[in-house]
PLY file of the C-alpha trace (Angstrom):
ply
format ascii 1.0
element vertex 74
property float x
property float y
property float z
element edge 73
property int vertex1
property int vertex2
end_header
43.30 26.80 -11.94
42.67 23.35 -13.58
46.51 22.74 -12.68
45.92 23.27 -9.59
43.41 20.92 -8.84
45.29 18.53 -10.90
47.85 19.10 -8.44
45.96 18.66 -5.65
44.21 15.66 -6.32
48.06 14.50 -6.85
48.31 13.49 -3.03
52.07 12.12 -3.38
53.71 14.56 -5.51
51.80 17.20 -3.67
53.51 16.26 -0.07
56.62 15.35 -2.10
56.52 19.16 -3.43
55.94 20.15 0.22
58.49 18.22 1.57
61.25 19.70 -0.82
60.23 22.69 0.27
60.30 22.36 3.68
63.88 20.46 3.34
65.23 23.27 1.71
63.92 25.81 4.01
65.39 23.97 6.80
69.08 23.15 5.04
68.84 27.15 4.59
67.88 27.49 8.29
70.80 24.89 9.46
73.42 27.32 7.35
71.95 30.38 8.53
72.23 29.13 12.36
76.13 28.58 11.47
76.44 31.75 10.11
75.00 33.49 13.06
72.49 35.21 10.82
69.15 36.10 11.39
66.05 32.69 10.58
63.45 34.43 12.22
62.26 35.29 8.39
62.48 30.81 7.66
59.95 30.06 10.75
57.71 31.99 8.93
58.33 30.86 5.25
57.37 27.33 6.58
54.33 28.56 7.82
53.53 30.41 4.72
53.90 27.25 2.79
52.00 24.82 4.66
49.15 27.45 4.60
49.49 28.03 1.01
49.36 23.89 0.31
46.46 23.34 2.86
44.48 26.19 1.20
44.95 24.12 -1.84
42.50 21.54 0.05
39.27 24.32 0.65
40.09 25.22 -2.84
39.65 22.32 -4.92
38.07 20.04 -2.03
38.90 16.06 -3.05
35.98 14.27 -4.62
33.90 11.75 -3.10
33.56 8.94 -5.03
30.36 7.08 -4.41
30.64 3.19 -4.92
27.73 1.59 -6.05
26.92 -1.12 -3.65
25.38 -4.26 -5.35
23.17 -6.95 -3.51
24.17 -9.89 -4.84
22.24 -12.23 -3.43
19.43 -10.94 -4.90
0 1
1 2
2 3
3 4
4 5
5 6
6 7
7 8
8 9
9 10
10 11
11 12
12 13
13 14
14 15
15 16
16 17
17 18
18 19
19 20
20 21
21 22
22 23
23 24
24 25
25 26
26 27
27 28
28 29
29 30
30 31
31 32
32 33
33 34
34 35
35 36
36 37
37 38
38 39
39 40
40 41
41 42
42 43
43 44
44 45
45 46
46 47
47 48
48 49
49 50
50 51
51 52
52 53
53 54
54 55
55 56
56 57
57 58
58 59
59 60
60 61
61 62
62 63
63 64
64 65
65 66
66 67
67 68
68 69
69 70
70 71
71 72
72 73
């Protein structure tokens, strides 16, 4: 699980993981169109993964980091 959060703490190459995915879900979808085939089965793939990647979020929540303010002037 420490992956995970690893992963998710890993804003860019989490979205750019979620954007491959997406891409190749709709390059399959663009083929399948051409083909005449069913993509009833790709609407809900995409769905699937952009639950799966924003359940990653109320998993592993991203930390708060509290700044210590300073008064300098005193």
């Amino acid at each position: 699980m420490k992956n995970l959060q690893q992963f998710n703490q890993d804003t860019d190459t989490k979205e750019n993981v979620r954007n491959y995915f997406i891409d190749i879900l709709e390059k399959e979808a663009i083929r399948r169109v051409f083909d005449r085939e069913d993509v009833t089965a790709l609407a809900e793939a995409r769905e699937i993964i952009n639950k799966a990647f924003d359940n990653l979020d109320v998993l592993f929540p991203q930390k708060v980091v509290k700044k210590n303010i300073e008064n300098e002037a005193r």
